[in-house]
C-alpha positions in Angstrom: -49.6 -5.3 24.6 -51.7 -8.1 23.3 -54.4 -8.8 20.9 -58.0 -9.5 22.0 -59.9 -9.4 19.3 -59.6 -10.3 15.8 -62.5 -10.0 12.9 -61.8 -10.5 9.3 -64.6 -10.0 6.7 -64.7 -11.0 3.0 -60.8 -10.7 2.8 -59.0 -12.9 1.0 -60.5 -16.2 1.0 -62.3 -15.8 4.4 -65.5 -14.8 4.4 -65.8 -14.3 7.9 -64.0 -15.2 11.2 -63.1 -14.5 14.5 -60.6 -15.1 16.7 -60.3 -14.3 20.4 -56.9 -13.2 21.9 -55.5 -16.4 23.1 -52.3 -18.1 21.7 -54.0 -20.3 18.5 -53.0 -23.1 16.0 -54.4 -23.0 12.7 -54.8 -26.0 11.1 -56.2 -27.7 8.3 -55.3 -29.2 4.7 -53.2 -26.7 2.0 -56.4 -24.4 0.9 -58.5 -23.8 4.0 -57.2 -20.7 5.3 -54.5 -21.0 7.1 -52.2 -18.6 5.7 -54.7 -16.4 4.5 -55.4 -15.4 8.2 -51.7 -14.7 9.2 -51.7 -12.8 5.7 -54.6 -10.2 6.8 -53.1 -9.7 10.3 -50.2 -8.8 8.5 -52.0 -6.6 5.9 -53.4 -4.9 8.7 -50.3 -4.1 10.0 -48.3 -3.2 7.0 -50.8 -2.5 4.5 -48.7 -5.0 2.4 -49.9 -8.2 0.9 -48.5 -10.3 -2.2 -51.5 -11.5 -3.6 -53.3 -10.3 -6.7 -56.5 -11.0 -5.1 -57.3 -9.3 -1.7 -61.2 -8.9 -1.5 -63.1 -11.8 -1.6 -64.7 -12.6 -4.7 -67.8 -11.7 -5.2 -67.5 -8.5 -2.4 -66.9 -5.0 -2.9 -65.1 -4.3 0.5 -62.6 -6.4 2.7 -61.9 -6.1 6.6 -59.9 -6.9 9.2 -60.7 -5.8 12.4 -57.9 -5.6 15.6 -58.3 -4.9 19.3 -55.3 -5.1 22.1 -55.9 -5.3 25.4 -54.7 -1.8 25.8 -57.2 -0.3 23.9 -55.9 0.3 20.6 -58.1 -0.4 17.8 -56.9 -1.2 13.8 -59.4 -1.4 11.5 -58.1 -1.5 7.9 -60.8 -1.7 4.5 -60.1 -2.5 1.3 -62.2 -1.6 -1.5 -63.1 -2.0 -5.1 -65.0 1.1 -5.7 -63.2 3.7 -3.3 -60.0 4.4 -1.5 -58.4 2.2 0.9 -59.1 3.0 4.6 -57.3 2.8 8.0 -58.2 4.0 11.7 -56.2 3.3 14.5 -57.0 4.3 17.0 -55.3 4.5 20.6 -58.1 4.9 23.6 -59.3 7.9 22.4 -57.1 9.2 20.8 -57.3 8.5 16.6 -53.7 7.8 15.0 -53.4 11.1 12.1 -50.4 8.6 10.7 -51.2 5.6 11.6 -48.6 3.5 9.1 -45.9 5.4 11.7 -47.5 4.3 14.7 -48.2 0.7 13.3 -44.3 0.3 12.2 -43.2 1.0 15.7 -44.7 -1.4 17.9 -43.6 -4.3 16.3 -40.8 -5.9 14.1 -40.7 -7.7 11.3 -39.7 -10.8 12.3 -42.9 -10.8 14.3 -45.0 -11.2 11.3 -42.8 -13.9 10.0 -40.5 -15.4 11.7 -40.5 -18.4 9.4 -38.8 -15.8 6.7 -35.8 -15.3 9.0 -34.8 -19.2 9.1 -34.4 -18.6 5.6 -32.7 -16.2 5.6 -29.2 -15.9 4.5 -26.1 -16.0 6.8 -25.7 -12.2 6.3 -28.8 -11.1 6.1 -29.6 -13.1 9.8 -26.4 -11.7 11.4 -27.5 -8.0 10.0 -30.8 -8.5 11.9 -29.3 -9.9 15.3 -26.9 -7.3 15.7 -29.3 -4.4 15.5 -30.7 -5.8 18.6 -27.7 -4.9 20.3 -27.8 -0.9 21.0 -25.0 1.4 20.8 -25.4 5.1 19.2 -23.1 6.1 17.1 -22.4 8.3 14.5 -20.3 9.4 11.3 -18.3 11.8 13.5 -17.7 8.5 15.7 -15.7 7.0 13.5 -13.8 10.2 12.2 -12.8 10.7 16.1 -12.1 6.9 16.2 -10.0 6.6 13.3 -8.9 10.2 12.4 -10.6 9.8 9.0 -13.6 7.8 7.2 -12.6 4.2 5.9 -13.5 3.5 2.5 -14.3 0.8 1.3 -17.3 0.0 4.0 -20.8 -0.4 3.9 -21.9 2.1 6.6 -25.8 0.7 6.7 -24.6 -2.2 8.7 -24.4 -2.6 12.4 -21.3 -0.5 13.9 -20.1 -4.0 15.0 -20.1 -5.0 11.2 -18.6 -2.0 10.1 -15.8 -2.4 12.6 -15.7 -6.0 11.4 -15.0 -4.8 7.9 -12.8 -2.1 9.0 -10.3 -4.4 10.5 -11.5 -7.6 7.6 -8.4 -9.1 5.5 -10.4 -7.8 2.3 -10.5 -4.4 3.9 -8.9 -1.3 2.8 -6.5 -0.8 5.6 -5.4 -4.2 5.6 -4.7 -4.5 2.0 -3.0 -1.1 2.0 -0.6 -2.7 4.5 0.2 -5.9 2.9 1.1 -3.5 -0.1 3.2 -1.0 1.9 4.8 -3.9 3.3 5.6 -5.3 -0.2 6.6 -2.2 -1.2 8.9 -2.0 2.0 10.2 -5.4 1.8 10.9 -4.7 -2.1 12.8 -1.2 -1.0 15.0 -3.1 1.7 16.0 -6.4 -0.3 17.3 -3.4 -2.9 19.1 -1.6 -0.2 20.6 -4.5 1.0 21.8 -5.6 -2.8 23.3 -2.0 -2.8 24.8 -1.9 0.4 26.5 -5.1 -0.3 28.1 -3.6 -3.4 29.6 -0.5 -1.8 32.9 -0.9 0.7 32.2 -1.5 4.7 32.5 2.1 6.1 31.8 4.1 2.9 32.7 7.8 3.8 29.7 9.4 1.1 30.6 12.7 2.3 34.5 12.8 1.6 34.4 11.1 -1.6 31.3 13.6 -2.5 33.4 16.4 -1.9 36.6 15.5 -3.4 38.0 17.1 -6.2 39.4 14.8 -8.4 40.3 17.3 -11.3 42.3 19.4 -8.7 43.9 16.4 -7.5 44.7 15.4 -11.4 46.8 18.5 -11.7 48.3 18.3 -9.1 49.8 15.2 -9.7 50.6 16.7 -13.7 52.4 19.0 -11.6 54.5 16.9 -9.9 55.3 14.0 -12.9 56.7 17.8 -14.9 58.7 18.7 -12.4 59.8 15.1 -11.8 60.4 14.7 -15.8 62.6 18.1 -15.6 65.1 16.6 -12.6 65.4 13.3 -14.5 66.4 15.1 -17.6 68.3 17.6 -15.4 70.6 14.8 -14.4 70.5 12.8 -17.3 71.9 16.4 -19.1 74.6 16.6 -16.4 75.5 12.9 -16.3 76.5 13.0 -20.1 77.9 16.5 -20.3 81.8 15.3 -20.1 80.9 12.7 -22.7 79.5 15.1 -24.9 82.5 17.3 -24.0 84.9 14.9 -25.1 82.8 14.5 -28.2 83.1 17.9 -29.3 87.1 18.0 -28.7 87.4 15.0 -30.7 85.6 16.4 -33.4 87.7 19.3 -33.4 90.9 17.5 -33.1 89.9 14.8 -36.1 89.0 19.1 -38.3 92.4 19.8 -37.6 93.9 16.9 -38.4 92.0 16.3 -41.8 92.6 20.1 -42.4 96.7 19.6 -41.8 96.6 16.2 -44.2 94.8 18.1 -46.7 96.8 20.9 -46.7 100.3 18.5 -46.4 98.8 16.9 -49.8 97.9 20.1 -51.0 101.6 20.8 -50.7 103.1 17.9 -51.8 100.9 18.4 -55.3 102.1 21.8 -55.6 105.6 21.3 -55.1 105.2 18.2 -57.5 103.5 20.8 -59.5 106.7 22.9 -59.5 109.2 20.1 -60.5 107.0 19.3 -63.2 106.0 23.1 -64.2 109.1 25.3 -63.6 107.2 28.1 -65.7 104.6 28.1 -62.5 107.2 28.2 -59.6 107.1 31.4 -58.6 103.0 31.3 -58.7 103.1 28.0 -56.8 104.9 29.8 -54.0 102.4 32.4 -53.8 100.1 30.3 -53.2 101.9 28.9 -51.0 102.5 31.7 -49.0 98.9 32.1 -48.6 98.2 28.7 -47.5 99.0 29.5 -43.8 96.5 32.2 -43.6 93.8 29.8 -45.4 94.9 27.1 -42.5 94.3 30.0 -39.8 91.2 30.7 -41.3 89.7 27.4 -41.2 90.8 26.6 -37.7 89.4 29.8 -36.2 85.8 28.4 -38.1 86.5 25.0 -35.9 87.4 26.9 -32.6 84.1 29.4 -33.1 81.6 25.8 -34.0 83.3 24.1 -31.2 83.0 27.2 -28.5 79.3 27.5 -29.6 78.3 23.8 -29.0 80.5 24.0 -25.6 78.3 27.1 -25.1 75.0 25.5 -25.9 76.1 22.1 -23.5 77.4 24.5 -21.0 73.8 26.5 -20.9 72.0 22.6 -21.2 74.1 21.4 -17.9 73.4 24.9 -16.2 69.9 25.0 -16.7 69.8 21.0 -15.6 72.3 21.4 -12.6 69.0 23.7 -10.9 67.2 20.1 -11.1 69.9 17.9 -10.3 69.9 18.6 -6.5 66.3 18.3 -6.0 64.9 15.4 -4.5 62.1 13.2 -6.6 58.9 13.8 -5.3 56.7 11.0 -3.9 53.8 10.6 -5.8 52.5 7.3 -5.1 50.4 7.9 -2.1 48.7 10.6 -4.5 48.6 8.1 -7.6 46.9 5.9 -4.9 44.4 8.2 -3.2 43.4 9.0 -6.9 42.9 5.7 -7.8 40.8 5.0 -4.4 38.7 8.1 -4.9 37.9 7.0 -9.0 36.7 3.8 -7.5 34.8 5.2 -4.2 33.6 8.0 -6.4 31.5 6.0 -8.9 29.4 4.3 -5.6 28.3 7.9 -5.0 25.0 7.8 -6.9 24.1 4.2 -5.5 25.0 5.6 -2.2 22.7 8.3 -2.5 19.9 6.3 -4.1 20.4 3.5 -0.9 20.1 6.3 1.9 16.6 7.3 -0.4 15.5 3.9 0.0 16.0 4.0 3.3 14.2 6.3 4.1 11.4 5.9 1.9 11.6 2.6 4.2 11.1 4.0 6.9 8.3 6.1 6.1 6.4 2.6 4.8 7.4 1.3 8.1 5.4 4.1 9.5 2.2 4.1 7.4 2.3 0.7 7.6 2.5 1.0 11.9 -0.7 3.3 11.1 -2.9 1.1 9.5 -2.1 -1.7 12.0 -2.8 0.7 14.9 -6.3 1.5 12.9 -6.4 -2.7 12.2 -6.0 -3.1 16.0 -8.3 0.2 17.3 -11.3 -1.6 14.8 -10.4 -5.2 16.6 -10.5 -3.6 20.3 -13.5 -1.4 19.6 -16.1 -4.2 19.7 -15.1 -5.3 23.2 -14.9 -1.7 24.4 -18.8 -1.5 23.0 -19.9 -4.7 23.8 -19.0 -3.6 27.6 -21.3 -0.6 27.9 -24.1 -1.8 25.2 -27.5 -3.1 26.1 -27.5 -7.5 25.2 -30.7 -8.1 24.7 -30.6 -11.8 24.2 -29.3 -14.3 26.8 -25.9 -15.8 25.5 -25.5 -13.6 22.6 -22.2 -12.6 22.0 -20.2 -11.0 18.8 -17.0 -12.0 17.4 -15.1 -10.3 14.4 -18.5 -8.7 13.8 -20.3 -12.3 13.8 -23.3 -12.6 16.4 -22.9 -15.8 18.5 -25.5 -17.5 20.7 -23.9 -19.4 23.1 -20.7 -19.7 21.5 -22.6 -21.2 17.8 -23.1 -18.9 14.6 -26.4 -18.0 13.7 -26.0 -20.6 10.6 -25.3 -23.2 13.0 -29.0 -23.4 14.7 -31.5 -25.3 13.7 -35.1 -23.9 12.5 -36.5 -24.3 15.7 -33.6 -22.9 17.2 -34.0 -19.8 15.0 -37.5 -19.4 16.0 -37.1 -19.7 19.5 -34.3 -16.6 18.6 -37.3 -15.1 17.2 -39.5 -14.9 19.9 -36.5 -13.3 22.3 -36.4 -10.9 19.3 -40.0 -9.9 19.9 -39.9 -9.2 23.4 -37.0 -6.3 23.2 -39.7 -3.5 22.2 -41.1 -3.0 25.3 -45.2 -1.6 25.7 -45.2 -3.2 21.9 -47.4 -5.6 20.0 -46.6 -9.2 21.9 -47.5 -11.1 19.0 -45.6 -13.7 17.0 -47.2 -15.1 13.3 -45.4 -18.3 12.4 -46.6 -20.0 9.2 -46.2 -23.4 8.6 -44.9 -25.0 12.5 -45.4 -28.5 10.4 -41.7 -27.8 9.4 -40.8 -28.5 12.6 -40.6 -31.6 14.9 -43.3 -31.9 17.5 -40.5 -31.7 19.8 -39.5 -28.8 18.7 -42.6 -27.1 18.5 -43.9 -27.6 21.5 -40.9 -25.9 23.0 -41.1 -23.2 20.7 -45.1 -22.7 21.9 -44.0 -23.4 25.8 -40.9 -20.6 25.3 -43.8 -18.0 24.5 -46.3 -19.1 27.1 -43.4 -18.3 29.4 -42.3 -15.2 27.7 -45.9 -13.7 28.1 -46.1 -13.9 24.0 -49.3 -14.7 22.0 -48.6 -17.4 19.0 -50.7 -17.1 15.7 -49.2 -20.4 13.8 -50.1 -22.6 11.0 -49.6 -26.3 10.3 -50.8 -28.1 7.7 -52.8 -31.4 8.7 -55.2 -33.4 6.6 -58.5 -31.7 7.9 -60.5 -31.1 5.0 -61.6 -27.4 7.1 -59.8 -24.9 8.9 -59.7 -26.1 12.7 -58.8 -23.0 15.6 -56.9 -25.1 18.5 -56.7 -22.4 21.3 -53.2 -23.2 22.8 
C-alpha cells in the first residue's frame, strides 16, 4: 500500500500543499517547510506532534489530507474552537477506531528512521530482534526451565531474555560462582580435617567404644595384680619375719632369766647383809619360779599370736602366689589408642557433613549450569524454526548481527538502509518511509539509500537542507 495523495491545509507552517504519491525530496534552507511536512504526515498517523503550535497562525482549523492507492482515506482536523477530528476510511467501509487501525499498518521506524540511528545500542538491538518472530509465553519458560528466572526483564525479545538468562550478571550464573565458593570453601576444610585424622580412621568402632568399661576393667586387673605381688611379697618374707619373732622371744627369755639371776644375787646379798629377813627372802624366793613361769607363758601366748597373725597373712597371700600376672599392656595400649582416636570423632563427623553438603553444592551447582547451558542452546534451537526477516541477520548471546557486524558497528546510512528492510516486513501495510534530514548523509550514501527503496517497491518522503531560500519538491 502506497500513498497517492497528500493535502495539507493551514497546518503548521504550511498554508497549503500537495504532494502526489511519488518517492520526493524536500528541500530548501532551515525554515521553509521541510520538516513541517514529514511532521503532519506523521500527525496524521499518530495524532502526535511536539510542537506547541499546530494550526497555522491566523486559522481556526488545520488539515491533512491522505489517500493510498488502495483506497483508504485519512483525513485528520485540528481545531481551535471544537474537538479534534479523524475519519479513515477503508473503501467503504469508515474506521469506528481508527488510532487501532492507523497503528497497525505501519511501524515506527517508518516515520523516522533518522531517530533509530540515534538510538542507543540497546534500544536498536531491542527493535531488530522483534523483527524476528517466535511465540512464546510465560508458561514457555516455566516448561523450559522448571521455574521463572528472576532477575530478567521479561518485556524484551525472548532472545534477550535468554541472553540475560544465561549473562555472567545473571541470577543463575552468580548463584553458581557462589555455590561453587561455597563448595570450594567446604572441600579445602574437609581436606584440612581429613589431613588431621589417621589414614583409615574406623569412625564407627571408636564411636562405639566404651572407654569407661574398658577403664574398669583394667582397675580390675592392676587390683588383682597389686594383691599377687603383695601375695608373694607376704610369702617371700614370712621365714624372716618368723625368725624375727623367735628372736624376740629368745632375747624375753633371756633378759627375763638375767633379771631374775640379779634379782637373786640382790636377795641373797640381801640375806648376808639382813639375817633378820632370811627366812622372808626365801619366800620370796620360792615364789620366784612361778613369777618366771608366769612371764614366759605371757611370751609364748604374744609370740603364738603374731605366728598366728603371719601364718593367716602368708595363707591368705599363698591363694595369690600361684597366679600368673595378668597382661595388661595390650589393654593399657588399646586405651591409649582409643583416647586418642576418640577425640577425632566430632571432626570426623563434622568432615563427612561437609561432604556431603558438598556434594549437594556440587549438584545445585550442575543445575544452574544445565539451566546456563539450556538458555545458551535455546537461541539456536529458535533461530532454526523462526521467521528471519532481514537478509544476513543473525543473533548471538542475544545480540542481533548483520552480516557478522553489531548494530553499533554500521554506519548512518547503513542503519537506514536496515530501516527500509524494516518497513517492508508488514505486509498489505503502509510502504512509506519519512527520513528527515538525508543531508547527514554522503551523496554516496544517499543515493543508495533512495535506489534500495526504488527496488524494494518503497515510497521515500526525505528532507535535506540546501540553501534555497523556498521549499523545492524534487520527484525522485
Amino acid at each position: 500500500m502506497k500513498i497517492s495523495h497528500i493535502k495539507i491545509r493551514n497546518l503548521l507552517g504550511i498554508t497549503e500543499l500537495e504532494l502526489t504519491g511519488k518517492s520526493t525530496e524536500l528541500t530548501g534552507a532551515k525554515g521553509t517547510g521541510k520538516t513541517s511536512v514529514l511532521d503532519a504526515i506523521r500527525f496524521a498517523l499518530t495524532n502526535k506532534l511536539d510542537r506547541d503550535l499546530i494550526i497555522h497562525q491566523g486559522a481556526t482549523e488545520g488539515e491533512i489530507l491522505i489517500e493510498t492507492d488502495t483506497g483508504l482515506v485519512i483525513d485528520r482536523k485540528k481545531r481551535d474552537d471544537k474537538a479534534d477530528a479523524i475519519k479513515v476510511k477503508d473503501g467503504n467501509m469508515l474506521q469506528t477506531r481508527p488510532a487501532e487501525f492507523l497503528a497497525q499498518i505501519f511501524t515506527p521506524l517508518q516515520l523516522n528512521p533518522i531517530e533509530f540511528t540515534q538510538m542507543s545500542r540497546q534500544e536498536k538491538n531491542r527493535v531488530i530482534l522483534n523483527l524476528i518472530e517466535f511465540p512464546w509465553t510465560i508458561e514457555w519458560i516455566q516448561q523450559q526451565f522448571c521455574e521463572i528466572p528472576a532477575g530478567v526483564n521479561y518485556n524484551q525479545h525472548i532472545l534477550q531474555v535468554l541472553a540475560d538468562i544465561q549473562a555472567e550478571n545473571g541470577q543463575y550464573y552468580r548463584s553458581r560462582q557462589e555455590i561453587n565458593s561455597r563448595k570450594l570453601y567446604q572441600k579445602k576444610a574437609a581436606e584440612e580435617i581429613a589431613a588431621a585424622i589417621p589414614q583409615g580412621y574406623q569412625y564407627d568402632r571408636w564411636n562405639q567404644y566404651d572407654l569407661g568399661a574398658k577403664y574398669t576393667e583394667l582397675e580390675q586387673k592392676r587390683r588383682q595384680n597389686s594383691l599377687i605381688e603383695k601375695g608373694k611379697q607376704t610369702a617371700a618374707g614370712y621365714d624372716n619375719k618368723l625368725r624375727s619373732i623367735e628372736a624376740d622371744r629368745e632375747i624375753a627369755k633371756a633378759s627375763a632369766e638375767k633379771a631374775i639371776s640379779g634379782e637373786r644375787e640382790s636377795l641373797r646379798s640381801t640375806i648376808e647383809r639382813l639375817k633378820a629377813e632370811i627366812r622372808a627372802a626365801e619366800d620370796r624366793i620360792g615364789q620366784l619360779d612361778a613369777k618366771l613361769k608366769d612371764k614366759q607363758a605371757v611370751i609364748d601366748a604374744e609370740y603364738k599370736a603374731a605366728k598366728a597373725k603371719l601364718d593367716a597373712d602368708n595363707s591368705q597371700a599363698l591363694e595369690w602366689v600361684e597366679k600368673p600376672m595378668i597382661a595388661v599392656d595390650d589393654l593399657t595400649a588399646e586405651i591409649a589408642e582409643a583416647e586418642q582416636m576418640r577425640k577425632h570423632l566430632n571432626e570426623y563427623q563434622r568432615m563427612v557433613r561437609m561432604q556431603d553438603e558438598i556434594e549437594q553444592l556440587q549438584m545445585e551447582s550442575d543445575k544452574l549450569t544445565e539451566k546456563i547451558e539450556k538458555a545458551r542452546n535455546l537461541p539456536g534451537e529458535i533461530l532454526k524454526t523462526a521467521k528471519i526477516p532481514i537478509d544476513g541477520l543473525t543473533v548471538e548471546n542475544g545480540i542481533p548481527l548483520i552480516r557478522g557486524l553489531p548494530i553499533s558497528n554500521l554506519s548512518d546510512g547503513e542503519l537506514l538502509a536496515l530501516c527500509v528492510d524494516i518497513t517492508i516486513q508488514k505486509p498489505g501495510g503502509l510502504q512509506i518511509i519519512l527520513i528527515d534530514g538525508v543531508e547527514r548523509l554522503d551523496s554516496k550514501s544517499r543515493d543508495e539509500l533512495y535506489e534500495k527503496c526504488r527496488a524494494k517497491g518503497i515510497q521515500i518522503l526525505a528532507s535535506r537542507t540546501t540553501d534555497a531560500e523556498t521549499l523545492e519538491v524534487i520527484e525522485l
